[in-house]
N, CA, C and O atoms as CSV, one atom per row, in Angstrom:
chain,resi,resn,atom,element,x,y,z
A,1,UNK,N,N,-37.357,12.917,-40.504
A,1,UNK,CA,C,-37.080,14.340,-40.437
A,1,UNK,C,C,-37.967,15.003,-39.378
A,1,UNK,O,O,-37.809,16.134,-38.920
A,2,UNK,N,N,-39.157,13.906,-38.984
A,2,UNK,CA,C,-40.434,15.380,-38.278
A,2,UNK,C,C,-39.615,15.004,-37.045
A,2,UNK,O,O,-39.689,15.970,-36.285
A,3,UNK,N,N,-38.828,13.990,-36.470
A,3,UNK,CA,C,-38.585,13.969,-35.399
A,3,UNK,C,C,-37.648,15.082,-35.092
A,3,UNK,O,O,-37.782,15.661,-34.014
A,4,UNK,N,N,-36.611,15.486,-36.013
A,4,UNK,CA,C,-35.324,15.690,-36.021
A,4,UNK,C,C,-36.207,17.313,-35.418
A,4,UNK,O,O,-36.326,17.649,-34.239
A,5,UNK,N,N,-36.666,18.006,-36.525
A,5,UNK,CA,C,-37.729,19.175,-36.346
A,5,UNK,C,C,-38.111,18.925,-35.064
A,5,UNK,O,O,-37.052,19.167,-34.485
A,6,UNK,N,N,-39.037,18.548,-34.047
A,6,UNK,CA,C,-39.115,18.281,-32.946
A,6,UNK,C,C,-38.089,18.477,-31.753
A,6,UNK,O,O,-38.438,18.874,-30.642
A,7,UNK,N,N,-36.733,18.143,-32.117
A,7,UNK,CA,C,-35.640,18.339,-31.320
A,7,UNK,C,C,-35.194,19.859,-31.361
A,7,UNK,O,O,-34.739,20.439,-30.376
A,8,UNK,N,N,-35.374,20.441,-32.600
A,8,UNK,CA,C,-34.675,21.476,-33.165
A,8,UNK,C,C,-36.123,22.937,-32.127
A,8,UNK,O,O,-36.000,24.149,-31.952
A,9,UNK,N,N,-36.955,22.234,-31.833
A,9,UNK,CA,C,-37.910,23.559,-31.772
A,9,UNK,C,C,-37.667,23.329,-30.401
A,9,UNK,O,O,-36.814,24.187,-30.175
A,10,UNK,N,N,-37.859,22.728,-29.327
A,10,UNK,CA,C,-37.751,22.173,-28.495
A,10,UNK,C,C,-36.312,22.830,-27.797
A,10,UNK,O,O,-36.271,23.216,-26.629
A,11,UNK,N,N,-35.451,22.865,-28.495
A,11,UNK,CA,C,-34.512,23.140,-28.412
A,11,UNK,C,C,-34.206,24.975,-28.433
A,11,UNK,O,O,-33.292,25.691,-28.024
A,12,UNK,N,N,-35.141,25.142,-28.941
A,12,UNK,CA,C,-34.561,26.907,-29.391
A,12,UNK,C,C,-36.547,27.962,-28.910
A,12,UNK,O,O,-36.984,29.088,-29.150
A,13,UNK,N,N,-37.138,26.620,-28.128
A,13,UNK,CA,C,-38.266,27.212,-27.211
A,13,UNK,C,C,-38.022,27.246,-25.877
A,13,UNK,O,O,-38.752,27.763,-25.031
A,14,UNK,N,N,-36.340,26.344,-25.582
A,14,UNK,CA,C,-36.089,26.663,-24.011
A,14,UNK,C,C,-34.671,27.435,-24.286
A,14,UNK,O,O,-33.909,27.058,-23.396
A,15,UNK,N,N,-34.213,28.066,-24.876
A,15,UNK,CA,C,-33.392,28.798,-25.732
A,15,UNK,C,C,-32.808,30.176,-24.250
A,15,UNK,O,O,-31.724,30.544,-23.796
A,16,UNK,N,N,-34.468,30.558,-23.957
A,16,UNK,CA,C,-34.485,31.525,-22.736
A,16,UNK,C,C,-33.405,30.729,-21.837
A,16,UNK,O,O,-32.326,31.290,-22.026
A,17,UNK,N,N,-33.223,29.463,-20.779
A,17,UNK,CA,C,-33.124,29.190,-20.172
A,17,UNK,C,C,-31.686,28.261,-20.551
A,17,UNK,O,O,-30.854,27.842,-19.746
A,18,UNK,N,N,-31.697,28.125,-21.784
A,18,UNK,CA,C,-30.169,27.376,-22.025
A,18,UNK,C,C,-29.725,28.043,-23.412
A,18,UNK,O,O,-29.836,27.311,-24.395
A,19,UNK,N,N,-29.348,29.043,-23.569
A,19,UNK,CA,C,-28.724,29.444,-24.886
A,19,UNK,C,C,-28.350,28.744,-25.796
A,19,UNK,O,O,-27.894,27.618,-25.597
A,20,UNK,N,N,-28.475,29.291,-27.010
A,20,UNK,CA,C,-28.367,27.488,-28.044
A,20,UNK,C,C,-26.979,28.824,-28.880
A,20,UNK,O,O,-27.010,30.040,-29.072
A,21,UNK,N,N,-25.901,27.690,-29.160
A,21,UNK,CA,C,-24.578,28.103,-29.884
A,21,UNK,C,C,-24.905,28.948,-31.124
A,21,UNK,O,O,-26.100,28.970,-31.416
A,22,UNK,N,N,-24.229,29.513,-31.759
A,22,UNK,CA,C,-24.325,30.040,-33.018
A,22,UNK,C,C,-23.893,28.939,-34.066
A,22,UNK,O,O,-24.508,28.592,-35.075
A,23,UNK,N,N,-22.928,28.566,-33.679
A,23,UNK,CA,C,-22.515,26.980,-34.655
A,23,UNK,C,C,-23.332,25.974,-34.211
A,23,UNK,O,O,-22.703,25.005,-34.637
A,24,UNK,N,N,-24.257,25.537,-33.674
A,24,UNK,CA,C,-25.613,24.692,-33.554
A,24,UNK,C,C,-26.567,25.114,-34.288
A,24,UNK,O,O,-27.256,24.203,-34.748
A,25,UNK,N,N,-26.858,26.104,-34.559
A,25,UNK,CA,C,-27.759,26.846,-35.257
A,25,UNK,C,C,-27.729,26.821,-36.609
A,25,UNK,O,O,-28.740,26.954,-37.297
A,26,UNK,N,N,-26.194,26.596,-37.211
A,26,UNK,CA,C,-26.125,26.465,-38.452
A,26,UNK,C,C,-25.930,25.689,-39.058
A,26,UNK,O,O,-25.912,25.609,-40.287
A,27,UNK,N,N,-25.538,24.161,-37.402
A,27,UNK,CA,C,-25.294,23.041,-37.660
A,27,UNK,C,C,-26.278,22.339,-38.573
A,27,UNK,O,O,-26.031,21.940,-39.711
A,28,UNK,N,N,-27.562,22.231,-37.846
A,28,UNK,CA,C,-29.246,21.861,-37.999
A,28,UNK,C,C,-29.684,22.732,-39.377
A,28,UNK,O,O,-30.261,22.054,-40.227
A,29,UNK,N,N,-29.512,23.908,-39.639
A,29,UNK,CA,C,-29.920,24.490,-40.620
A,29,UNK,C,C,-30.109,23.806,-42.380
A,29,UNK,O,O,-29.089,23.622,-43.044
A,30,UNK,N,N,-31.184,23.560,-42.836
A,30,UNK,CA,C,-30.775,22.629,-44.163
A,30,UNK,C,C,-32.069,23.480,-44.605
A,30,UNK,O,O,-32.862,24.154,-43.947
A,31,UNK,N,N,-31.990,23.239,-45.725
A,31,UNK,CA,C,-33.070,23.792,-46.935
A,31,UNK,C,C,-34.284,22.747,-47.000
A,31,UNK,O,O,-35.422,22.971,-47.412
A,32,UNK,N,N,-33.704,21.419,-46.437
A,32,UNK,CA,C,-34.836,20.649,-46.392
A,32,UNK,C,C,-35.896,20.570,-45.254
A,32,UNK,O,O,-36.881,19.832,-45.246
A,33,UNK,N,N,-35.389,21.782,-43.947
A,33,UNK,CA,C,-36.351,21.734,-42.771
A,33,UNK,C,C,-37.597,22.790,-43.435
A,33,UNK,O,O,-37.462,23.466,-44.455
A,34,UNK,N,N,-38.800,22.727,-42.580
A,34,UNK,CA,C,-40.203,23.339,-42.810
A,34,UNK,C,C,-39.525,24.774,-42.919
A,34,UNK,O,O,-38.388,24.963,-42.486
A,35,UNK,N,N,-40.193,25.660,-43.451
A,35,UNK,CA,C,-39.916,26.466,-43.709
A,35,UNK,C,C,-40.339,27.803,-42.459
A,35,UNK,O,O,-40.072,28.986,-42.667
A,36,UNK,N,N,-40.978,27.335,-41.285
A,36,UNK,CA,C,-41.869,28.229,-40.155
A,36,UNK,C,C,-39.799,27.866,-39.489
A,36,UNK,O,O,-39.038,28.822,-39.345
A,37,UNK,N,N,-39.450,26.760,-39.280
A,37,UNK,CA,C,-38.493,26.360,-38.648
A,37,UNK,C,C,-36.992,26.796,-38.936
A,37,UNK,O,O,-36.202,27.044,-38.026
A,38,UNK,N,N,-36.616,26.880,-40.520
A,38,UNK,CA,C,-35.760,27.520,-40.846
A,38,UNK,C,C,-35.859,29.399,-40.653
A,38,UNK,O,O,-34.833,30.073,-40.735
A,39,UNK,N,N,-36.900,29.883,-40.459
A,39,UNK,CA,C,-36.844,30.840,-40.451
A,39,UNK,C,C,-36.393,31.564,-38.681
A,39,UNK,O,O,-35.780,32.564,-38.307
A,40,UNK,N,N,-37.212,30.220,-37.865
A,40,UNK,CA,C,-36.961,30.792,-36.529
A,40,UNK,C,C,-35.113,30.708,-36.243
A,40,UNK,O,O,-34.509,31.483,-35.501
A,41,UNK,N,N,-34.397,29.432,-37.137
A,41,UNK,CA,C,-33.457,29.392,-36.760
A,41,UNK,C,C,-32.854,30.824,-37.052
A,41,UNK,O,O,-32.549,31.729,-36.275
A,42,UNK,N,N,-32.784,30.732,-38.429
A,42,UNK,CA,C,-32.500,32.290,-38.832
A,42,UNK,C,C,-32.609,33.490,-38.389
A,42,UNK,O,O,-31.853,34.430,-38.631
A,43,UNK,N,N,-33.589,33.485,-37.704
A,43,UNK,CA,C,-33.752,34.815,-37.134
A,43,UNK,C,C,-33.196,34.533,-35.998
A,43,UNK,O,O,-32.584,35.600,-35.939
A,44,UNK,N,N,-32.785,33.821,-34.721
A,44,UNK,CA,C,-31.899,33.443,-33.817
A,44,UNK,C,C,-30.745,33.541,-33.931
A,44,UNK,O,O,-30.129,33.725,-32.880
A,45,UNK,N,N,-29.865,33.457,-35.356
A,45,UNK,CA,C,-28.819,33.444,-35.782
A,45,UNK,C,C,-28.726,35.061,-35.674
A,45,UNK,O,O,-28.047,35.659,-34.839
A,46,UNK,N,N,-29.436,35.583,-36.550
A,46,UNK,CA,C,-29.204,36.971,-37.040
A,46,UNK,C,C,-29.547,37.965,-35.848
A,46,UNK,O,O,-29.232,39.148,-35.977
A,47,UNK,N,N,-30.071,37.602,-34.893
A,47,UNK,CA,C,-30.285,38.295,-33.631
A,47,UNK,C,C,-29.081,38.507,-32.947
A,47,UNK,O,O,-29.014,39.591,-32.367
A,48,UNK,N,N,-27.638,37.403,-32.814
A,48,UNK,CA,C,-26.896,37.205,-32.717
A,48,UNK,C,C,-25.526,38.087,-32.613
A,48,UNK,O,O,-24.472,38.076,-31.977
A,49,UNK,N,N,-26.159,38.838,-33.596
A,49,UNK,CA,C,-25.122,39.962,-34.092
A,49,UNK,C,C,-24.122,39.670,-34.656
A,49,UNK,O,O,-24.190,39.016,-35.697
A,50,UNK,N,N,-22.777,40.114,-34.072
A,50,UNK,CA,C,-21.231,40.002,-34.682
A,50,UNK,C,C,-20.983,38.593,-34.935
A,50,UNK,O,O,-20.295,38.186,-35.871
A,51,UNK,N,N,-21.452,37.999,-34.238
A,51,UNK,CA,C,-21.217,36.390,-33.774
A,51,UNK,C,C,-21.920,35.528,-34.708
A,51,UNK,O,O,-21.861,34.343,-35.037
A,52,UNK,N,N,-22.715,36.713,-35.063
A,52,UNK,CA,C,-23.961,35.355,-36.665
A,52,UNK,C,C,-22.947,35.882,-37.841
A,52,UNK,O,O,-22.219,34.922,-38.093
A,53,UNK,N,N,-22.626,36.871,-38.577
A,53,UNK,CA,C,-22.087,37.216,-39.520
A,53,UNK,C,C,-21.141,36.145,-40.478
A,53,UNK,O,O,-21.312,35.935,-41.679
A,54,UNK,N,N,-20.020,35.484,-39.530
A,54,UNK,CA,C,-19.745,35.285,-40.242
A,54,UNK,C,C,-19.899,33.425,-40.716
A,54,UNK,O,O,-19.250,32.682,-41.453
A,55,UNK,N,N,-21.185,33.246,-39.779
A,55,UNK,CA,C,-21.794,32.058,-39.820
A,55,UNK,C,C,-22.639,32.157,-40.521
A,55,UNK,O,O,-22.863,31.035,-40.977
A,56,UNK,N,N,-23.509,33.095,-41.047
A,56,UNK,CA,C,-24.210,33.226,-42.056
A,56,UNK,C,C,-23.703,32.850,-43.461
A,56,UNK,O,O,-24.047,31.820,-44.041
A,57,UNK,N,N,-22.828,33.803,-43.977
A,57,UNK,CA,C,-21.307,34.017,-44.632
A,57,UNK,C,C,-21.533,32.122,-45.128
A,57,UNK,O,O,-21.999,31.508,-46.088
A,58,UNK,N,N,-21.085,31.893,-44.219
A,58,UNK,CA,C,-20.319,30.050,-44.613
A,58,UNK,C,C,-22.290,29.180,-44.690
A,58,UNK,O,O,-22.425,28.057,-45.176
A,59,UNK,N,N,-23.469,29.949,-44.153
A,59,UNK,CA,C,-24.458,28.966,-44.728
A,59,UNK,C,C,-24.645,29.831,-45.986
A,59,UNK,O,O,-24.104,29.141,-46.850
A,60,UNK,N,N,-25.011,30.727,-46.470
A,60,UNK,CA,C,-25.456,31.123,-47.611
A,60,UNK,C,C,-24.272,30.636,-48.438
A,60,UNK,O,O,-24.487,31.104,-49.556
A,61,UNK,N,N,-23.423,30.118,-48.469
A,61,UNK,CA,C,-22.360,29.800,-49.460
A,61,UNK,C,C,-22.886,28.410,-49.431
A,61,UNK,O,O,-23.656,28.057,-50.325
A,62,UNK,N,N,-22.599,27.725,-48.642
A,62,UNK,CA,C,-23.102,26.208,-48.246
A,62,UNK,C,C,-24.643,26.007,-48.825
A,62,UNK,O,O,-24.909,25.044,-49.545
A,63,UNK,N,N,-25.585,26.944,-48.470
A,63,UNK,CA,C,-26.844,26.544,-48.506
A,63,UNK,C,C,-27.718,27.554,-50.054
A,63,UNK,O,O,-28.732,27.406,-50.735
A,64,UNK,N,N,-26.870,28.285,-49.998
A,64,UNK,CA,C,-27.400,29.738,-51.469
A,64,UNK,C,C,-28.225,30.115,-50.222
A,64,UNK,O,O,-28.557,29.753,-49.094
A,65,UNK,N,N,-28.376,31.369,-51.444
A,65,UNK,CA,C,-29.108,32.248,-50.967
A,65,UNK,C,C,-30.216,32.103,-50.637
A,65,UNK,O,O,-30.867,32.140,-51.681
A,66,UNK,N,N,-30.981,31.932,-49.674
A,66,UNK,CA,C,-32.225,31.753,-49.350
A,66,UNK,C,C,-33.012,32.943,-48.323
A,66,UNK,O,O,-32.365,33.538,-47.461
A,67,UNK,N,N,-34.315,33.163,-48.520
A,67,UNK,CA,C,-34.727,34.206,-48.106
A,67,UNK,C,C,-34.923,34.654,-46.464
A,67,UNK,O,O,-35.244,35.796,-46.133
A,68,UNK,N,N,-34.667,33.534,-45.497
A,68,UNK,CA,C,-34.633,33.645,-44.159
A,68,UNK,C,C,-33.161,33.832,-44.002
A,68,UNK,O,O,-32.915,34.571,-43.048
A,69,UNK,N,N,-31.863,33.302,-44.775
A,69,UNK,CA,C,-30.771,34.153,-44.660
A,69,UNK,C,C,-30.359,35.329,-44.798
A,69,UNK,O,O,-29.469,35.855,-44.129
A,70,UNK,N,N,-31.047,35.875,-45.773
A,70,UNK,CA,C,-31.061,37.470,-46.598
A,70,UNK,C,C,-32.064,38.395,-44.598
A,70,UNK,O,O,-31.517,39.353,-44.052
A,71,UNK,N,N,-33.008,37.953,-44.186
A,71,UNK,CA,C,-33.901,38.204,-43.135
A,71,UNK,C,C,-32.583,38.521,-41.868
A,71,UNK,O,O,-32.392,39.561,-41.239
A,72,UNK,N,N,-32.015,37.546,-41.820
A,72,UNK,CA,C,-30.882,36.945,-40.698
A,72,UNK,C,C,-29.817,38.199,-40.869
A,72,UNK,O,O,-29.457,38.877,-39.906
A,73,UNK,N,N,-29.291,38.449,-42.429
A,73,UNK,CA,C,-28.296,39.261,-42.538
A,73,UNK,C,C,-28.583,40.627,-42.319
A,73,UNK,O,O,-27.757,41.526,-42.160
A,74,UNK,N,N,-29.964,40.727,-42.322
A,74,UNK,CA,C,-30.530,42.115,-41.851
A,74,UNK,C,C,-30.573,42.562,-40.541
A,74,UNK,O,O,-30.231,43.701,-40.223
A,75,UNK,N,N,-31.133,41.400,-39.465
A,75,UNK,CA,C,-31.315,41.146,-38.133
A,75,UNK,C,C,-29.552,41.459,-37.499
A,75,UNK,O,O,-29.216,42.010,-36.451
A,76,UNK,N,N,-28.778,40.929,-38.481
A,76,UNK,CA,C,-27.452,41.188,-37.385
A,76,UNK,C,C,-26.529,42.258,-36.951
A,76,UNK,O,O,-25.496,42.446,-36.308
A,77,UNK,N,N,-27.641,42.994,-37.790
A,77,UNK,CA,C,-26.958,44.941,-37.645
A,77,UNK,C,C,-25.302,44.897,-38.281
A,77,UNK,O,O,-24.607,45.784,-37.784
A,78,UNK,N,N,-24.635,44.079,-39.212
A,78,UNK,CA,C,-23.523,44.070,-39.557
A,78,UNK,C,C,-23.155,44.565,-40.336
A,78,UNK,O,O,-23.670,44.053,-41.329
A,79,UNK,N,N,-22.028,45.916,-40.838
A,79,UNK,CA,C,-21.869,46.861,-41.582
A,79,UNK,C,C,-21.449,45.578,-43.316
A,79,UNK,O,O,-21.838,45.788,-44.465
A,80,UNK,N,N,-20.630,44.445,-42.846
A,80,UNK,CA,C,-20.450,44.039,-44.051
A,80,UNK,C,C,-21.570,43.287,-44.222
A,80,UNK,O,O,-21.295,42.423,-45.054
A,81,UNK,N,N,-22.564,43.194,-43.897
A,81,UNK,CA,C,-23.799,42.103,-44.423
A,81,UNK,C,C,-24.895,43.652,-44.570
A,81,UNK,O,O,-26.104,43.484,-44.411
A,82,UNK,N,N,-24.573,44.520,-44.753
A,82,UNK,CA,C,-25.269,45.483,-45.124
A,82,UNK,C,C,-24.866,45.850,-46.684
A,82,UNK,O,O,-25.563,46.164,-47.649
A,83,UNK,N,N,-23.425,45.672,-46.517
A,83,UNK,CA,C,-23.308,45.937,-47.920
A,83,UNK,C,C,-23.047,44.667,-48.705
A,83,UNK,O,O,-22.509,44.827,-49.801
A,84,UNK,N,N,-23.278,43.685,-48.403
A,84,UNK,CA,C,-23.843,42.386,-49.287
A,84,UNK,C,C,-25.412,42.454,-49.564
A,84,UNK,O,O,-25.897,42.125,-50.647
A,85,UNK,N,N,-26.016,42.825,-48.686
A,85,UNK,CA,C,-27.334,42.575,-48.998
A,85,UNK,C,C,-27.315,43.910,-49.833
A,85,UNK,O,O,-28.420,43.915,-50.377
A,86,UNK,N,N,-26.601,45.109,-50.242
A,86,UNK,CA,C,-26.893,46.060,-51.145
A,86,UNK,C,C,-26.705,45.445,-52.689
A,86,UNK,O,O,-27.559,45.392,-53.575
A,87,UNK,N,N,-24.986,44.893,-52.738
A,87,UNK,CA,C,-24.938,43.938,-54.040
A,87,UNK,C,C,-26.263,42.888,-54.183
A,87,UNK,O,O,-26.787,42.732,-55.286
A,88,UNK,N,N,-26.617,42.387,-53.330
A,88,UNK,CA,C,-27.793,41.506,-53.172
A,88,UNK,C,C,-28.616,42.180,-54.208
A,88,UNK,O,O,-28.701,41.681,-55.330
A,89,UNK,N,N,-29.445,43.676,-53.794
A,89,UNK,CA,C,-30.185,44.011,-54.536
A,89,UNK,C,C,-29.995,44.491,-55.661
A,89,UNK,O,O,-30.994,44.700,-56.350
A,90,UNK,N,N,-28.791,44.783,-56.150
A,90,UNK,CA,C,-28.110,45.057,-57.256
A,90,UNK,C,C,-28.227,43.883,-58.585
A,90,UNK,O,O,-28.062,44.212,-59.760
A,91,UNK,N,N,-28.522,42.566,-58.162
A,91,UNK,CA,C,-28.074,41.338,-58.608
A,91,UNK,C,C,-28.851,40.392,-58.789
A,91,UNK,O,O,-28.686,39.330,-59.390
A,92,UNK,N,N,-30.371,41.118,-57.840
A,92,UNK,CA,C,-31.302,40.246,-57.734
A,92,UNK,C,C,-32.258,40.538,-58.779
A,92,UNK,O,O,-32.477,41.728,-59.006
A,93,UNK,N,N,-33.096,39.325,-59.710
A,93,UNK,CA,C,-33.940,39.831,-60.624
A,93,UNK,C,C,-35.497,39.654,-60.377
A,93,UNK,O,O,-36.439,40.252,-60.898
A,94,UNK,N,N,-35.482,38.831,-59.597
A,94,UNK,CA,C,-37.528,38.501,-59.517
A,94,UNK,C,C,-37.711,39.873,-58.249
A,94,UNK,O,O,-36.792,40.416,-57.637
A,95,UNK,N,N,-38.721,40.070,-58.177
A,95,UNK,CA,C,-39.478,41.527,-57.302
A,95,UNK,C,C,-39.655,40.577,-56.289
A,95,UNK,O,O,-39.097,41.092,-55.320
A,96,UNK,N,N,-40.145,39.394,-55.911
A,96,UNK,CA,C,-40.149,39.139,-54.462
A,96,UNK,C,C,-38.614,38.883,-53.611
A,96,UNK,O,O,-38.679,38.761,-52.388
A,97,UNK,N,N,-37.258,38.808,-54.294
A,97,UNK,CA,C,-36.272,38.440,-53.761
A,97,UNK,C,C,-35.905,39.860,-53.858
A,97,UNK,O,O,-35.516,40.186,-52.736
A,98,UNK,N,N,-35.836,40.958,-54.739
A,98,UNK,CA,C,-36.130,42.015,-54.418
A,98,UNK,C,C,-36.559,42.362,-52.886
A,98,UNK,O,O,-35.832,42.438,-51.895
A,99,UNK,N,N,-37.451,42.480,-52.958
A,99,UNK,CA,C,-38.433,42.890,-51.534
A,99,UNK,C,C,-37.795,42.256,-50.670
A,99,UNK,O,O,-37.216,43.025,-49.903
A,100,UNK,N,N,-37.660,41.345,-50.477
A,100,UNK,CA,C,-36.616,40.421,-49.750
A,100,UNK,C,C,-35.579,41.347,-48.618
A,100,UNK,O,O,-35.640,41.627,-47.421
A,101,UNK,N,N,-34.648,41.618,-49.719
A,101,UNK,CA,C,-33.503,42.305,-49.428
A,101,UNK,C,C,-34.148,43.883,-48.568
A,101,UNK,O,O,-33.689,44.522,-47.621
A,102,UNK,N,N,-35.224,44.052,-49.312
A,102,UNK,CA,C,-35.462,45.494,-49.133
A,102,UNK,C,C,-35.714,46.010,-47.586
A,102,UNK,O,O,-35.372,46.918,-46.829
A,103,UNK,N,N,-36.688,44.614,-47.623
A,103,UNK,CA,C,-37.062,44.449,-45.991
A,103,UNK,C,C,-35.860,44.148,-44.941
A,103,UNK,O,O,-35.904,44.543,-43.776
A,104,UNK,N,N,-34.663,43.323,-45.544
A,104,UNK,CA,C,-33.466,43.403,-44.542
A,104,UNK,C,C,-32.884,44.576,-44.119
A,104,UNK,O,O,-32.416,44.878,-43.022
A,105,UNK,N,N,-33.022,45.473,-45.612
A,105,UNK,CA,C,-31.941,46.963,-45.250
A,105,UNK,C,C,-32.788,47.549,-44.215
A,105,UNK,O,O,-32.358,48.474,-43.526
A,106,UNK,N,N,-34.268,46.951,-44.018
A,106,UNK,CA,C,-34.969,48.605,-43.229
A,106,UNK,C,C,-34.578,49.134,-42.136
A,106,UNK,O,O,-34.857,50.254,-41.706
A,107,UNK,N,N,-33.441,47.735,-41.331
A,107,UNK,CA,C,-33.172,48.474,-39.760
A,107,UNK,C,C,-32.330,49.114,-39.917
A,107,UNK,O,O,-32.078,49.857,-38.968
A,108,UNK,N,N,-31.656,49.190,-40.827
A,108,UNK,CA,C,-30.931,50.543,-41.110
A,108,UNK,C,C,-31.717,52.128,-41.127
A,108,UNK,O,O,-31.213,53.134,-40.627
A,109,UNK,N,N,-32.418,52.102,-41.491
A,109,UNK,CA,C,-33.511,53.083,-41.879
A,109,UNK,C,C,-32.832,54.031,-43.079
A,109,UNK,O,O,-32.151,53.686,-44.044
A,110,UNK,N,N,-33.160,55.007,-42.765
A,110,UNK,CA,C,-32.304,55.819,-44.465
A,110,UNK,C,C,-33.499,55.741,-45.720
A,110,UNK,O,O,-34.708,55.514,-45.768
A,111,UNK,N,N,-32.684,55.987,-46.446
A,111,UNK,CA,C,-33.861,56.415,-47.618
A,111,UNK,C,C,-32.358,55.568,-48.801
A,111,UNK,O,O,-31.142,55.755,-48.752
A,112,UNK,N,N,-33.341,54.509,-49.889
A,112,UNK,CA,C,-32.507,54.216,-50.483
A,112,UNK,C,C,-32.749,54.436,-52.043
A,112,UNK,O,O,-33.756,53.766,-52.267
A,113,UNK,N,N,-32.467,54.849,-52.872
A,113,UNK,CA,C,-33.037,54.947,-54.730
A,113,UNK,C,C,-32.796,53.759,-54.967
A,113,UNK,O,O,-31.768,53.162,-54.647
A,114,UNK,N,N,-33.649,53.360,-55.500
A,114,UNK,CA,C,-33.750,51.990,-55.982
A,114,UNK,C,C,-35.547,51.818,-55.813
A,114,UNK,O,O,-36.322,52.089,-54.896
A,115,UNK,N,N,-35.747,51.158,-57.362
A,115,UNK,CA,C,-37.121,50.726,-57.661
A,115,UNK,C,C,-37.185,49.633,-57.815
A,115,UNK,O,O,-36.013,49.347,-58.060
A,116,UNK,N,N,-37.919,48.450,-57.867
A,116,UNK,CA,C,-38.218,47.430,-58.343
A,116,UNK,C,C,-38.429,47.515,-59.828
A,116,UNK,O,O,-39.273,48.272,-60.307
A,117,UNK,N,N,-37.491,46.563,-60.715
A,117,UNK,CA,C,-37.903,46.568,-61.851
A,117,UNK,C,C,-39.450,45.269,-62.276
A,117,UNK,O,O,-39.920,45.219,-63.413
């Protein structure tokens, strides 16, 4: 696996100079990579915009919900991954997956009611 990781960073540190796919990105994506690594993918994805949405969509189904996806769905400025990540917080019960979400809605900005239980 450390090799595979190696290819994958390598890959998305010359990223500037050769654009890496949106379906490559989600190709490599597994729950079993380091967790510094899944997150950069993620946030590459979700930088993405229109074009990550609905690749996100098919890993969080594929992969659950995980907290650099919830990050990703925030990053992609997408009106329907805005209002998933609202059911998100609707649905979610521990306070750090909470917070989670909370931190995705912020580039929205706005003011939202809702407390942490």
């Amino acid at each position: 696996m450390r090799l595979k990781e190696e290819s994958i960073w390598k890959k998305l540190n010359n990223a500037g100079r050769d654009p890496v796919d949106p379906n490559w990105l989600a190709e490599v994506y597994s729950v079993k990579l380091d967790q510094g690594l899944r997150m950069a993918l993620a946030e590459k994805l979700g930088l993405m915009g229109s074009k990550s949405w609905p690749i996100l969509k098919r890993l969080i189904h594929k992969e659950g919900i995980q907290p650099e996806l919830i990050y990703a769905a925030g990053l992609c400025h997408q009106h329907e991954a805005k209002y998933w990540l609202l059911t998100q917080l609707e649905g979610t019960k521990g306070q750090d997956e909470q917070l989670n979400v909370l931190k995705a809605l912020a580039c929205w900005g706005g003011r939202h009611s809702y407390s942490l239980n």
